[in-house]
C-alpha positions, 0 to 999 in steps of 0.5 A: 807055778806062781813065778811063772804067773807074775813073770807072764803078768809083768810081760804082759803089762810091758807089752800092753800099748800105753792108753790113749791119754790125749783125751779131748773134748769139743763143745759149740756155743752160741752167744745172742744179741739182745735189747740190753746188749748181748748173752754170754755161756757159762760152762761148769767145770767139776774138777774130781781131781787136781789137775792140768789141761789145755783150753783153746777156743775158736771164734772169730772168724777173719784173719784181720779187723778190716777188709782192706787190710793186706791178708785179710780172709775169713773162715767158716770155723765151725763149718755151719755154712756162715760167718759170725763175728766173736770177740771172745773174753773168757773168764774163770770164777770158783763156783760157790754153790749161788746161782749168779757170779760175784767179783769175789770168786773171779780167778782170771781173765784171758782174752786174746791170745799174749794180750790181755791175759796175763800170767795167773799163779795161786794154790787153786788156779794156775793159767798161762796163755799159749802164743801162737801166730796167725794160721796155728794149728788150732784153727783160728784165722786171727792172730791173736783174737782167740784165746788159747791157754794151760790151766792147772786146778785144785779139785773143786767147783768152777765157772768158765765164762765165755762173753764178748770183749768186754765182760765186767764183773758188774755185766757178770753178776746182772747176767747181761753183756751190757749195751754190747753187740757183735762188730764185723770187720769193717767194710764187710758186705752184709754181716750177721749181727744177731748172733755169734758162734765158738768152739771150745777144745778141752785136751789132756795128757792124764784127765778125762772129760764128760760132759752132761748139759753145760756141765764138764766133769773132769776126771783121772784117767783110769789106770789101763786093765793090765795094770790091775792084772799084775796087781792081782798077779803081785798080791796072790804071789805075796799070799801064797808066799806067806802061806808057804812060810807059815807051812814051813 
């Protein structure tokens, strides 16, 4: 009876349909202008377990720097009914447990998309950028602007920062974009300056994302039921074979 168990058991984990593993999580930000220059977002990202991933971010919404450039169009990225102008300059810091961000735990820098965001390779962190051209899956309209990368990481804390070009490391720490502020392309016809939106697409073969406030807890994705059927299956196969030696 127990052959006949395991061998329904093992059937049934063959014939389970994989889970769906391509986990992905969206998040919107907004970043403001103000007196001192302009606000950027940082994202805490808890890493449970090491593990890879994909980032991609869209923000800039015009396909070129100037309106008179050949090709040049816009786009409502976010669908929000308007049009803003981000340049974004991402960043990655180890979270030590402080409330600010210090130069000593800044990992890596990616910018846009190619350029500015070089190739980075140590035990905690591993970051390479993913080039894609003008009108990409991703949704971006600008060739270039936006960042898109893979990220591996050893299980810790982490800050993922989202600013506008260029964050410094002293901008950083004092918690201000200094003197910054959102450009338009130029000759566009009543820009909004005051503010400026993104999109960021976390996505996964293998983790699981949560997020909770600005917090992202990244996760293993849990093993499928069936799975822990056949284990249930093999270790009950295995007692009752030790209990029929021991009869015998």
């Amino acid at each position: 009876m127990m052959k006949y168990a395991f061998s329904a058991a093992l059937a049934a984990v063959l014939s389970a349909p994989a889970p769906a593993q391509a986990n992905t999580l969206v998040v919107d930000g907004t970043l403001f202008r103000q007196a001192a220059g302009t606000t950027f977002d940082v994202w805490n990202i808890a890493m449970q377990t090491a593990g890879s991933f994909s980032v991609d971010l869209v923000a800039y919404e015009a396909s070129q720097n100037n309106v008179a450039t050949a090709g040049y169009a816009t786009a409502d990225l976010n669908g929000d009914g308007e049009l803003t102008w981000l340049d974004p300059d991402t960043h990655w810091y180890q979270d030590d447990g402080s409330a600010g961000l210090s130069a000593a735990n800044h990992l890596a820098r990616c910018d846009d998309i190619a350029n500015n965001c070089a190739t980075v390779s140590t035990g905690t962190i591993s970051l390479t950028t993913r080039s894609q051209e003008q009108g990409a899956a991703d949704g971006s309209i600008h060739f270039r602007r936006d960042p898109a990368f893979d990220i591996a990481l050893a299980a810790g804390a982490y800050r993922y920062v989202i600013a506008d070009y260029r964050l410094t490391d002293a901008e950083a720490a004092a918690g201000i974009n200094s003197g910054d502020s959102f450009s338009a392309p130029g000759g566009y016809a009543n820009p909004i300056l005051d503010y400026a939106d993104y999109r960021i697409t976390f996505s996964s073969d293998t983790l699981n994302f949560a997020l909770s406030g600005n917090t992202i807890t990244v996760s293993q994705v849990p093993l499928p039921g069936t799975v822990w059927l056949f284990g249930s299956v093999v270790a009950g196969w295995s007692l009752s074979a030790r209990r029929k030696a021991a009869t015998a």
